[in-house]
PDB file of N, CA, C, O and CB in Angstrom:
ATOM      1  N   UNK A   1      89.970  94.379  98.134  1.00  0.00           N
ATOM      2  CA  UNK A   1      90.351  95.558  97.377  1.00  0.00           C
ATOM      3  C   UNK A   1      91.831  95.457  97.038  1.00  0.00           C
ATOM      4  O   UNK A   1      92.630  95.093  97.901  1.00  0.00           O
ATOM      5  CB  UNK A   1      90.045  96.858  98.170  1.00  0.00           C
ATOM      6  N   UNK A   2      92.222  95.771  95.794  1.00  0.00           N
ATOM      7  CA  UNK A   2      93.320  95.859  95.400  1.00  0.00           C
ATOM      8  C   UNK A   2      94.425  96.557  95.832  1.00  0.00           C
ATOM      9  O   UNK A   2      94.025  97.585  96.378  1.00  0.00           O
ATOM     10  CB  UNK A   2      93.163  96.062  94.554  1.00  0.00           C
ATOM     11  N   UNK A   3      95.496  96.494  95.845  1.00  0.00           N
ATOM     12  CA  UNK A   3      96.615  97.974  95.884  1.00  0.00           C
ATOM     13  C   UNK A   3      96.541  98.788  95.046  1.00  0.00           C
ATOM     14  O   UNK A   3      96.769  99.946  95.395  1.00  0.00           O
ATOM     15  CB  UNK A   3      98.032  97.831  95.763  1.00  0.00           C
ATOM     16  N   UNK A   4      96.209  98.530  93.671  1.00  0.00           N
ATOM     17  CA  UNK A   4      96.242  99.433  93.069  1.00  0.00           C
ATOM     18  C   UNK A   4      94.566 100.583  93.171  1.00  0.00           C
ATOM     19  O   UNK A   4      94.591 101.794  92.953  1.00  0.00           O
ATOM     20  CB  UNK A   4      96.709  98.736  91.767  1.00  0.00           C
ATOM     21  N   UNK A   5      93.090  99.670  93.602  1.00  0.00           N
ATOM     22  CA  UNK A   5      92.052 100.169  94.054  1.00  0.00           C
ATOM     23  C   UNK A   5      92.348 101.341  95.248  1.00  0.00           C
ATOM     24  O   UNK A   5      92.165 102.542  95.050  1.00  0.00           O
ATOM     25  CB  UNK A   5      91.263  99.018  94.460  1.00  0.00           C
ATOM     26  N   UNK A   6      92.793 100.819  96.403  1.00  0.00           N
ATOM     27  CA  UNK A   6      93.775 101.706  97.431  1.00  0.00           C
ATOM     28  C   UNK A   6      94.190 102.997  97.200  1.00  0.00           C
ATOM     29  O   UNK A   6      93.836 103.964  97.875  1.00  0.00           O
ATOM     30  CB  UNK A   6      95.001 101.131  97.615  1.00  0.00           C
ATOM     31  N   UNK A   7      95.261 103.043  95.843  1.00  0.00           N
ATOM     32  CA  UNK A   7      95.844 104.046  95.869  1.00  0.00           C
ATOM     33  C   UNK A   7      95.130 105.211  95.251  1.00  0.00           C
ATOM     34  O   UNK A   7      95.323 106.394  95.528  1.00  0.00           O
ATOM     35  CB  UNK A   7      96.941 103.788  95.404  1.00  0.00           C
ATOM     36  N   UNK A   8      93.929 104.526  94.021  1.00  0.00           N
ATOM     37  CA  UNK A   8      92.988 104.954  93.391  1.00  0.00           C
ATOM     38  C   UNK A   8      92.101 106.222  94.853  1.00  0.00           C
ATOM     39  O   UNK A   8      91.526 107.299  94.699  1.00  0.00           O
ATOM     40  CB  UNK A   8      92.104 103.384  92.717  1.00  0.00           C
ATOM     41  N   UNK A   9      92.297 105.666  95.722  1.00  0.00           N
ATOM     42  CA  UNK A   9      90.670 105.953  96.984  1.00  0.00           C
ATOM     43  C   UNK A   9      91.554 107.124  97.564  1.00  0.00           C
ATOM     44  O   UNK A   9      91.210 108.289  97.761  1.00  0.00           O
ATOM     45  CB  UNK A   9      90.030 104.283  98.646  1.00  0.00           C
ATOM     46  N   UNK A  10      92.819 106.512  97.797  1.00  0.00           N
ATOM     47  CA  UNK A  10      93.596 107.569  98.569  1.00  0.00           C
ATOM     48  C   UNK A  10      94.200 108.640  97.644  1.00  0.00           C
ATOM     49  O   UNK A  10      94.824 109.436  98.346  1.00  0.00           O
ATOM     50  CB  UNK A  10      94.764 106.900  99.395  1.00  0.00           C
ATOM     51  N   UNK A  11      94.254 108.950  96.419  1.00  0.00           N
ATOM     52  CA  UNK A  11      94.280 110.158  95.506  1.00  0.00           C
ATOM     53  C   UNK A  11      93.477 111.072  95.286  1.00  0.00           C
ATOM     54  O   UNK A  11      93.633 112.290  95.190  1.00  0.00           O
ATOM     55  CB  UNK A  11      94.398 109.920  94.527  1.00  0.00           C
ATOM     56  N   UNK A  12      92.127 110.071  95.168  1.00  0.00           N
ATOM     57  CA  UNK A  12      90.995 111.059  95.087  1.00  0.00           C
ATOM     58  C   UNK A  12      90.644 111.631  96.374  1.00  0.00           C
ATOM     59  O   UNK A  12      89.749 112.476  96.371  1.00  0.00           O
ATOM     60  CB  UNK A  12      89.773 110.445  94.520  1.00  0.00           C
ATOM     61  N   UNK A  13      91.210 111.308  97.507  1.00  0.00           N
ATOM     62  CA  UNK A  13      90.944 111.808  99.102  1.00  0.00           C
ATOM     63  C   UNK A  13      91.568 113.026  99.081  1.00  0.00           C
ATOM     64  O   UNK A  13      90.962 114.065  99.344  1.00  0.00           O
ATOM     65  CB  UNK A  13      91.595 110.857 100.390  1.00  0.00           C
ATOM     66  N   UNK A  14      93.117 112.973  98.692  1.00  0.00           N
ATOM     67  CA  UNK A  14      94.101 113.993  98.521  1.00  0.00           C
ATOM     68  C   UNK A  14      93.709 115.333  97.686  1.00  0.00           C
ATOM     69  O   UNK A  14      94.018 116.489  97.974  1.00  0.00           O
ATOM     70  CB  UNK A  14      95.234 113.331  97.873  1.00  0.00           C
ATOM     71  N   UNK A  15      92.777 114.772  96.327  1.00  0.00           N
ATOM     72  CA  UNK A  15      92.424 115.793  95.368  1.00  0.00           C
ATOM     73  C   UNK A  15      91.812 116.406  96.105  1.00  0.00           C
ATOM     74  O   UNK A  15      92.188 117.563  96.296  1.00  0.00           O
ATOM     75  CB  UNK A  15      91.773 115.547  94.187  1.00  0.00           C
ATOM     76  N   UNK A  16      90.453 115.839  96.933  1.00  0.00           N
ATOM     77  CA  UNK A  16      89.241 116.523  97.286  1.00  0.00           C
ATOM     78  C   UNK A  16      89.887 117.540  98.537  1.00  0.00           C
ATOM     79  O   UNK A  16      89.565 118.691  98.828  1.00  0.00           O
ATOM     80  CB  UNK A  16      87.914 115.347  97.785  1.00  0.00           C
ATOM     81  N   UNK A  17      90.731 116.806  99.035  1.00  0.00           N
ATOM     82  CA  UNK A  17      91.392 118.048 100.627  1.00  0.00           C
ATOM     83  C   UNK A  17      92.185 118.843 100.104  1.00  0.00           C
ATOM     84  O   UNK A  17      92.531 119.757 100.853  1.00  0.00           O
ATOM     85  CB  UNK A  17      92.453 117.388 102.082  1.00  0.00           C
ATOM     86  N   UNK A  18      92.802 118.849  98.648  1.00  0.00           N
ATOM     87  CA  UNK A  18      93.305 119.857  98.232  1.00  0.00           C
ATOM     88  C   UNK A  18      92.557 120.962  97.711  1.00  0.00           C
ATOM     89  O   UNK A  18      92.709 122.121  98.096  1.00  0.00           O
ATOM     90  CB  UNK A  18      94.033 119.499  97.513  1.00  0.00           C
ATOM     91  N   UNK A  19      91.507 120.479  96.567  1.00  0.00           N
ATOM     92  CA  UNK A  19      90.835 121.344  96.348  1.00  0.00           C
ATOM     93  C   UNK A  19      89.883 122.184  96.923  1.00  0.00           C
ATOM     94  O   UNK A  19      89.009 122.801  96.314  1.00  0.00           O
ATOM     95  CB  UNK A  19      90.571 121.035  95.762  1.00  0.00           C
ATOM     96  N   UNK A  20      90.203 122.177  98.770  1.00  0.00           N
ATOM     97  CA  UNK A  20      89.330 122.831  99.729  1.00  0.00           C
ATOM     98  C   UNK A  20      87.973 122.033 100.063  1.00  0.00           C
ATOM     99  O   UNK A  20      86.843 122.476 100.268  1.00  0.00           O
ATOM    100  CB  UNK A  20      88.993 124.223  99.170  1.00  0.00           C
ATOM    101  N   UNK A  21      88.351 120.989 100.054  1.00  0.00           N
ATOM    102  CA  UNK A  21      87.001 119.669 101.250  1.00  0.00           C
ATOM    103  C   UNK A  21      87.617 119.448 102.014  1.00  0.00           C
ATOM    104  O   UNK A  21      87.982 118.274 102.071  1.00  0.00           O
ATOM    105  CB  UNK A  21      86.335 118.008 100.869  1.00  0.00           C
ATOM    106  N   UNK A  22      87.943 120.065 102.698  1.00  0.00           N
ATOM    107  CA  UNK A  22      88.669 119.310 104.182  1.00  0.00           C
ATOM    108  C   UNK A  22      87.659 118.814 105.073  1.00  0.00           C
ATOM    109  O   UNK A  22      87.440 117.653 105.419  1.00  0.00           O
ATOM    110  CB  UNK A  22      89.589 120.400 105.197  1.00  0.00           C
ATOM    111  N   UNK A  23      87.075 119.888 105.389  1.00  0.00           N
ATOM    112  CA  UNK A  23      85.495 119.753 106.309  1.00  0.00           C
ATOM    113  C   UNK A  23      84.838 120.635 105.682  1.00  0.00           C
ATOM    114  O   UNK A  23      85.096 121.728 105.177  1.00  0.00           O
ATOM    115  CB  UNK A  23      85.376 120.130 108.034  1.00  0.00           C
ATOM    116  N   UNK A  24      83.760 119.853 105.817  1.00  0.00           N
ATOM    117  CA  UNK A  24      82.185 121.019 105.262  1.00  0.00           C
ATOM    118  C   UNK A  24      81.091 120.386 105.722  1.00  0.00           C
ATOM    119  O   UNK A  24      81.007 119.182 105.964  1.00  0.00           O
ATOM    120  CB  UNK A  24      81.775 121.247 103.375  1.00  0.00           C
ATOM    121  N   UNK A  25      80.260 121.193 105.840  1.00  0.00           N
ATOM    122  CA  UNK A  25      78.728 120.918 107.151  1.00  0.00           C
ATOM    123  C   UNK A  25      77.456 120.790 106.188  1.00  0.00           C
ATOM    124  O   UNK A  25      77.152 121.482 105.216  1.00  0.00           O
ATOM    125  CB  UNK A  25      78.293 122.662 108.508  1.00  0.00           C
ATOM    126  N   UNK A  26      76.810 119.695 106.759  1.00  0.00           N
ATOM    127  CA  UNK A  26      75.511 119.285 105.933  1.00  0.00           C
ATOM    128  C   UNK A  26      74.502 119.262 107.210  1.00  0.00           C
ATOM    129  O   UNK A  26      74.483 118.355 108.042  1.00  0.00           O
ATOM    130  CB  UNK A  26      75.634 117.613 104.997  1.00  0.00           C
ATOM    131  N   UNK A  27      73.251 120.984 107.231  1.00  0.00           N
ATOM    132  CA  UNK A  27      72.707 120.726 107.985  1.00  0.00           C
ATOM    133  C   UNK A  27      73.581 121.261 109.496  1.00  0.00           C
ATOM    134  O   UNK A  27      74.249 122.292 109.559  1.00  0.00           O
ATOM    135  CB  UNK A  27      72.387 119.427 107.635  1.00  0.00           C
ATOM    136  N   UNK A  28      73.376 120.297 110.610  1.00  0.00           N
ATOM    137  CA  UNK A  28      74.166 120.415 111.882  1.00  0.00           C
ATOM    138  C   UNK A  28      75.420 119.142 111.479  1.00  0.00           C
ATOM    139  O   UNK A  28      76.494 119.181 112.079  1.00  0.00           O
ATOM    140  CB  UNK A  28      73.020 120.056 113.495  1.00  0.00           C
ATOM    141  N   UNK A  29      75.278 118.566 110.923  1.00  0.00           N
ATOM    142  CA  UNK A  29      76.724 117.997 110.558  1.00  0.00           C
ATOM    143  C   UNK A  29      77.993 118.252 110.207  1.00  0.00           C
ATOM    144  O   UNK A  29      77.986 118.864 109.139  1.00  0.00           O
ATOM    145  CB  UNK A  29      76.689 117.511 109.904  1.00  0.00           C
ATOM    146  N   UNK A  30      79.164 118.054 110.639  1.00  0.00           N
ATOM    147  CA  UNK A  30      80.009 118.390 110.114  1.00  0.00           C
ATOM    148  C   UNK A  30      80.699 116.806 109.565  1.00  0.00           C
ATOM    149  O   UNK A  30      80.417 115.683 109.983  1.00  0.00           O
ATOM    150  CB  UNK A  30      80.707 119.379 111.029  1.00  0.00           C
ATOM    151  N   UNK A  31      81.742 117.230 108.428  1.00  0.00           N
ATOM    152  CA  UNK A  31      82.212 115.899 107.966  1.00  0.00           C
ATOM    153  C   UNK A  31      83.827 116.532 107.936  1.00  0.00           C
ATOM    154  O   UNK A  31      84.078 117.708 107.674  1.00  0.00           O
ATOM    155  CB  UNK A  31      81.412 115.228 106.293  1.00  0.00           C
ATOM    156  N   UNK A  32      84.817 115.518 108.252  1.00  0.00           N
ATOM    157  CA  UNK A  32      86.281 116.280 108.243  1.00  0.00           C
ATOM    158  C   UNK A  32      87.247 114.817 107.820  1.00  0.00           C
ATOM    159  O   UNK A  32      87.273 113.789 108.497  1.00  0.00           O
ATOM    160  CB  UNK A  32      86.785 117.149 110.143  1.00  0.00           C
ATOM    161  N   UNK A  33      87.983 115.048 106.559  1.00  0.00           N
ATOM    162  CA  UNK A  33      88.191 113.758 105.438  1.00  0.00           C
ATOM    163  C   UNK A  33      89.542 113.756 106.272  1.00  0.00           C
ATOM    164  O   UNK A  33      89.563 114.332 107.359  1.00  0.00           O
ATOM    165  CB  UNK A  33      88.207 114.009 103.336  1.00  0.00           C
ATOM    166  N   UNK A  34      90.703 113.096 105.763  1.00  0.00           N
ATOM    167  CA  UNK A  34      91.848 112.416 106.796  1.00  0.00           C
ATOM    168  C   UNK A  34      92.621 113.847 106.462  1.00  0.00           C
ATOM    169  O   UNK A  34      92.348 114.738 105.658  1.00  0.00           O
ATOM    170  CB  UNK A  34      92.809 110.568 106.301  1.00  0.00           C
ATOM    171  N   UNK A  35      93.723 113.688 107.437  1.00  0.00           N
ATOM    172  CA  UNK A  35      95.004 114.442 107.095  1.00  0.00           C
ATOM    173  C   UNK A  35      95.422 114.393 106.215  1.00  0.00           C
ATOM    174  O   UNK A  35      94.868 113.494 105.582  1.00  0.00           O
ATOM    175  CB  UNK A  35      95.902 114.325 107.598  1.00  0.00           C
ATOM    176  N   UNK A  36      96.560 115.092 105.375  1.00  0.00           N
ATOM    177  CA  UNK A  36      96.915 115.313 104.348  1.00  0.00           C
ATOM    178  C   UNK A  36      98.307 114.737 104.760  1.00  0.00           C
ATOM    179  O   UNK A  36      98.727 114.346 103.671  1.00  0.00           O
ATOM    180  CB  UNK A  36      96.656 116.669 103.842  1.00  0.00           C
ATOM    181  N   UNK A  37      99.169 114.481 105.582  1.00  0.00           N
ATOM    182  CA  UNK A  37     100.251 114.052 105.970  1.00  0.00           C
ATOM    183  C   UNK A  37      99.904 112.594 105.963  1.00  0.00           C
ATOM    184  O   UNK A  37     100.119 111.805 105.043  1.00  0.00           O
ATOM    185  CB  UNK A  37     100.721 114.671 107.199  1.00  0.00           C
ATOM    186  N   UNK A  38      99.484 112.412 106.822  1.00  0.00           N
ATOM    187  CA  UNK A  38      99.249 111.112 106.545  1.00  0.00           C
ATOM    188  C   UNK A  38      98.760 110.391 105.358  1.00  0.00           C
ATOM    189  O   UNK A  38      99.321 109.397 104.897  1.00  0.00           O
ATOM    190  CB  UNK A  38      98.598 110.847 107.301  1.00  0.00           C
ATOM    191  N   UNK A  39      97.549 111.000 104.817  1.00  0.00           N
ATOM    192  CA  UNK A  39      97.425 110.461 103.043  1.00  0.00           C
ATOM    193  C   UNK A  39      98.402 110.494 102.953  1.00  0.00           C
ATOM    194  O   UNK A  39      98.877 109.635 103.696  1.00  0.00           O
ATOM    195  CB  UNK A  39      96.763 111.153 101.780  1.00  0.00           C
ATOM    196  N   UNK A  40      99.277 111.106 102.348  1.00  0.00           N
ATOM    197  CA  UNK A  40     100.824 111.440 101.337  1.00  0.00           C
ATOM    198  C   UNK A  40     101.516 110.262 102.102  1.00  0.00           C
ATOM    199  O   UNK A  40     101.897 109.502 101.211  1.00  0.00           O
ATOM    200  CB  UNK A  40     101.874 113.363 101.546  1.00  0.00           C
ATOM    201  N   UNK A  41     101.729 109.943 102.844  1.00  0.00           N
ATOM    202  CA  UNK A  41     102.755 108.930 103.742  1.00  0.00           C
ATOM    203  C   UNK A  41     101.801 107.567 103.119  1.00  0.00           C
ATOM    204  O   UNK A  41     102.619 106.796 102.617  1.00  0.00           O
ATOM    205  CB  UNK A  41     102.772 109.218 105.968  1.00  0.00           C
ATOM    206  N   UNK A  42     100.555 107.066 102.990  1.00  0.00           N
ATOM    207  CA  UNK A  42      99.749 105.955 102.477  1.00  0.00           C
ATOM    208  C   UNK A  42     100.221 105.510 101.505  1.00  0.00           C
ATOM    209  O   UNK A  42     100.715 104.416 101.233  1.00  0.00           O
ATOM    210  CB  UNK A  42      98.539 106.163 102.196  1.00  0.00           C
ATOM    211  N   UNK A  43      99.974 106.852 100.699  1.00  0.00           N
ATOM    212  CA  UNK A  43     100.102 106.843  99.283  1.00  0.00           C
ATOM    213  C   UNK A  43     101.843 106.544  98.871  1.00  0.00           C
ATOM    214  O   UNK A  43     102.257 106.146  97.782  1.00  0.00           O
ATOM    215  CB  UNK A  43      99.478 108.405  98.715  1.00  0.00           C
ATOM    216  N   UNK A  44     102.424 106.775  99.739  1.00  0.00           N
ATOM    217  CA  UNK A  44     104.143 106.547  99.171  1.00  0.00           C
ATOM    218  C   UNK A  44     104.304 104.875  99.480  1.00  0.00           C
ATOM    219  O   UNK A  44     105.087 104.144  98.873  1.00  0.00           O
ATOM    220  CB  UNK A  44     105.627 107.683 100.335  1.00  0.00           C
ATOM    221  N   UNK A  45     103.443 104.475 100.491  1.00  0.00           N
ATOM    222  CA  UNK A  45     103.200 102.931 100.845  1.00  0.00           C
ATOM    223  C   UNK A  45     103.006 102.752  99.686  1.00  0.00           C
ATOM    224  O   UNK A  45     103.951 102.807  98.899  1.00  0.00           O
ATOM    225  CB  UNK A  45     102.087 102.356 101.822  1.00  0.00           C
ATOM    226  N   UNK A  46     101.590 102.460  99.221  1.00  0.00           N
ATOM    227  CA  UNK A  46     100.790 102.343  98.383  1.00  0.00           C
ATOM    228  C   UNK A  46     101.632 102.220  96.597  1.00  0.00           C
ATOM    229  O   UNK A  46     101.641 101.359  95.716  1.00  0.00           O
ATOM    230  CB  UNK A  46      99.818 103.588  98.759  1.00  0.00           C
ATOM    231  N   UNK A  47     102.050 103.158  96.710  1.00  0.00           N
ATOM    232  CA  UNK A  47     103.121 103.366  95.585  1.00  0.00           C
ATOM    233  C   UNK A  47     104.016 102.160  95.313  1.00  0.00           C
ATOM    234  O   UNK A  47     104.004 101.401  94.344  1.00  0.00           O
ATOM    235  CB  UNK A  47     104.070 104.554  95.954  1.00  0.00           C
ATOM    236  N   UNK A  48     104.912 102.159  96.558  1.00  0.00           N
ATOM    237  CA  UNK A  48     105.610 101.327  96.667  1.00  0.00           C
ATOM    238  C   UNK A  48     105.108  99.470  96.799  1.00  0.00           C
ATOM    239  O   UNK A  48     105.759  98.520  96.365  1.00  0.00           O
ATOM    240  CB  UNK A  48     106.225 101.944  97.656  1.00  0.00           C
ATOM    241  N   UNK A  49     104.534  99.448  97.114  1.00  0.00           N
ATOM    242  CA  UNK A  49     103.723  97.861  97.519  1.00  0.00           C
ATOM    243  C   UNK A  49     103.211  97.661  95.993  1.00  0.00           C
ATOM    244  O   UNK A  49     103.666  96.617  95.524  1.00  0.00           O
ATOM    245  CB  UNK A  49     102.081  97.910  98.952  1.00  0.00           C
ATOM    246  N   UNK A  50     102.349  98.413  95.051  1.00  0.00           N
ATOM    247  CA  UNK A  50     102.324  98.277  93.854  1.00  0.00           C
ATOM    248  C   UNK A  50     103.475  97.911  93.261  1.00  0.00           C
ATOM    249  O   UNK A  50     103.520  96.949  92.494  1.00  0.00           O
ATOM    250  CB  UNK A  50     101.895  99.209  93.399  1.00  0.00           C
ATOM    251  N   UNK A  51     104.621  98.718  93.589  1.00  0.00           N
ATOM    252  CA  UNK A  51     105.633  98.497  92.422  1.00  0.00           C
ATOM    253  C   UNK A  51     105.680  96.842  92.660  1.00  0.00           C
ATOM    254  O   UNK A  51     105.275  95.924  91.948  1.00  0.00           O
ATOM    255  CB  UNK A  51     107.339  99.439  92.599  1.00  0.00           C
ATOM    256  N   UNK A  52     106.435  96.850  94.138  1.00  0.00           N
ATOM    257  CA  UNK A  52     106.647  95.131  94.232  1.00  0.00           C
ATOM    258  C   UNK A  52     106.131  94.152  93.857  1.00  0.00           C
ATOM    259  O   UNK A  52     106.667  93.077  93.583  1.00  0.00           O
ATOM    260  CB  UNK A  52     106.618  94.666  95.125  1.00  0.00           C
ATOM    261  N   UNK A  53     104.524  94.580  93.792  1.00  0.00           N
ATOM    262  CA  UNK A  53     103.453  93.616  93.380  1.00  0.00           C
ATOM    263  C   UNK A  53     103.831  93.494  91.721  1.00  0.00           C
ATOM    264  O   UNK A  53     104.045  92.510  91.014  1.00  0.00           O
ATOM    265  CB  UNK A  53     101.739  94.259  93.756  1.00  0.00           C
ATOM    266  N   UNK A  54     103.814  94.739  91.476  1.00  0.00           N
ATOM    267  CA  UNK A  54     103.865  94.521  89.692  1.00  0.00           C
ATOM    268  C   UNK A  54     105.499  94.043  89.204  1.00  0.00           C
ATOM    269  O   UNK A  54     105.625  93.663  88.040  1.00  0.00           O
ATOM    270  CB  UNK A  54     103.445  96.340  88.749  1.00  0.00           C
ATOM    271  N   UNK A  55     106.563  94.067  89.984  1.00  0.00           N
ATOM    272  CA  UNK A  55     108.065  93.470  89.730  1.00  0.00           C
ATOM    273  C   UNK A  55     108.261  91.791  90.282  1.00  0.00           C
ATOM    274  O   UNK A  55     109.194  91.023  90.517  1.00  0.00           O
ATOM    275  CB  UNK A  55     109.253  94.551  90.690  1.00  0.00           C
ATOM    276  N   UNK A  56     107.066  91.781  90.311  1.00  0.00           N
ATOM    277  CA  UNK A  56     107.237  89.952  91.061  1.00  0.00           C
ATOM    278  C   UNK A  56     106.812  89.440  89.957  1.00  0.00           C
ATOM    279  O   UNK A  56     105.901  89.690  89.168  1.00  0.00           O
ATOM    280  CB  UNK A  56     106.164  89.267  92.588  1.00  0.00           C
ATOM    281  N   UNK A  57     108.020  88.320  90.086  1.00  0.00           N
ATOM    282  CA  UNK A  57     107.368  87.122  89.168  1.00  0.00           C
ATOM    283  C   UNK A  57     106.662  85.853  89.577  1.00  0.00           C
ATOM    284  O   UNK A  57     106.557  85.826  90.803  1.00  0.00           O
ATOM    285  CB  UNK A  57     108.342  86.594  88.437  1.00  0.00           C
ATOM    286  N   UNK A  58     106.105  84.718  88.951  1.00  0.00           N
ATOM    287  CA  UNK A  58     105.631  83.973  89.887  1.00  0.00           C
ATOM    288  C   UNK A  58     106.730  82.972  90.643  1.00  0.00           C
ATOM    289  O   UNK A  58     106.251  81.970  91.172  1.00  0.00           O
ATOM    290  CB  UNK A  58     104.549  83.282  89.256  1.00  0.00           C
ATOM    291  N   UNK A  59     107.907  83.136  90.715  1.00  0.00           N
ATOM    292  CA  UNK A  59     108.775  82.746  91.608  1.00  0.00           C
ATOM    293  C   UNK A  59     109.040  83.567  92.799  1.00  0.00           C
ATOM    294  O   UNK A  59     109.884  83.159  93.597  1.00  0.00           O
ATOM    295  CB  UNK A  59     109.822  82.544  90.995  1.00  0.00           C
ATOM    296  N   UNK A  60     108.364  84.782  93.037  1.00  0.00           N
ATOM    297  CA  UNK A  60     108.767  85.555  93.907  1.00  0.00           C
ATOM    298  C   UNK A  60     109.518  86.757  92.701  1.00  0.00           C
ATOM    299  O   UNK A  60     109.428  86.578  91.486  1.00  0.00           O
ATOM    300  CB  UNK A  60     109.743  84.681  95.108  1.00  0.00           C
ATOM    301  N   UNK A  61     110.191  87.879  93.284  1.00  0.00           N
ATOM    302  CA  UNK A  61     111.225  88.710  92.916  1.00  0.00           C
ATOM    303  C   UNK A  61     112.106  88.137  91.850  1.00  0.00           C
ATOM    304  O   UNK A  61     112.801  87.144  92.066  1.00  0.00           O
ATOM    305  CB  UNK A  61     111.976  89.039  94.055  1.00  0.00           C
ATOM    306  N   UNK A  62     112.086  88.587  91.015  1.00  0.00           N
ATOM    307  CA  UNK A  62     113.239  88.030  89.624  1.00  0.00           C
ATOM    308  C   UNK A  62     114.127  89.319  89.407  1.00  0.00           C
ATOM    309  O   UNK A  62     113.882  90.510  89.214  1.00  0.00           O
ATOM    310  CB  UNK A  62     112.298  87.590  87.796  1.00  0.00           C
ATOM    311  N   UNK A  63     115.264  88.551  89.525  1.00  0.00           N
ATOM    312  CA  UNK A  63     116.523  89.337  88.832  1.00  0.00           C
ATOM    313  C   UNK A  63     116.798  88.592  88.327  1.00  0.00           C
ATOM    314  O   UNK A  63     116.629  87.373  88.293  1.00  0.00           O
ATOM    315  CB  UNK A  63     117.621  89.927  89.384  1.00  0.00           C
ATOM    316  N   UNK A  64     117.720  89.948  87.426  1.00  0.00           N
ATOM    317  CA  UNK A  64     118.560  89.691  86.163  1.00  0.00           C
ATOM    318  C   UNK A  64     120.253  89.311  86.256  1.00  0.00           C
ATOM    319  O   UNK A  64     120.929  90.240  86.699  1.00  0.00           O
ATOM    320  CB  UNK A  64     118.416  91.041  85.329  1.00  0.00           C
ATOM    321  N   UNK A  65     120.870  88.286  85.958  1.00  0.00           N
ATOM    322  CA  UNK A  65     122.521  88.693  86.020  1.00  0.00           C
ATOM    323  C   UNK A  65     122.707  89.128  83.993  1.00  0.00           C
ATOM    324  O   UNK A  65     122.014  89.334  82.997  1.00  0.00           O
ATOM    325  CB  UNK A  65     123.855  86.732  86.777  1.00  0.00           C
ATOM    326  N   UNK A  66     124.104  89.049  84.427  1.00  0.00           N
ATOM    327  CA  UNK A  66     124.643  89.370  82.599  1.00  0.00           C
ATOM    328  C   UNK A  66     125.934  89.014  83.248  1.00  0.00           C
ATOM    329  O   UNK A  66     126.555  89.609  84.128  1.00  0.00           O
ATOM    330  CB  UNK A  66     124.508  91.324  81.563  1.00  0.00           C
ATOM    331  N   UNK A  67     126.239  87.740  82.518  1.00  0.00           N
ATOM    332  CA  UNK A  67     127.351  87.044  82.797  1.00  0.00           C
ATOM    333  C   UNK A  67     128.661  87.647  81.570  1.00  0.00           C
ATOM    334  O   UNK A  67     128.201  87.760  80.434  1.00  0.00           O
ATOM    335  CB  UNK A  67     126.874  85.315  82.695  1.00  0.00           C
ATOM    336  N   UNK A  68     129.756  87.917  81.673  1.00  0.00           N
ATOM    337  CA  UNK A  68     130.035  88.331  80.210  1.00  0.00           C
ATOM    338  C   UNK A  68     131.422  87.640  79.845  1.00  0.00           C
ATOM    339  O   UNK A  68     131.911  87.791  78.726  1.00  0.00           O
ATOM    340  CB  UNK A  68     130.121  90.063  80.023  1.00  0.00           C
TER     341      UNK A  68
END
């Protein structure tokens, strides 16, 4: 699975516990989706590990100078 698949799974986790799924009962079941602190802390991973992934070149990390 991708990083960017990842961040996809862990947004829609966030939507659904926001929009009041936290826990809800099927039957005698109960089901109770992750914390919301912790998502948000994934997702700032997640965020971040994308960027790097998408700012790499195939040498690794590329910068720029400007010699003048």
């Amino acid at each position: 699975m991708t990083t960017g698949e990842k961040l996809t799974q862990i947004n829609t986790a966030i939507t659904k516990i926001e929009n009041g799924a936290q826990e809800y009962r099927i039957g005698n079941r109960s089901v109770k989706r992750g914390d919301l602190g912790v998502l948000y802390k994934q997702r700032e991973q997640l965020e971040n590990k994308l960027a790097q992934e998408e700012n790499t070149g195939p040498c690794g990390i590329t910068y720029v100078a400007e010699f003048c």
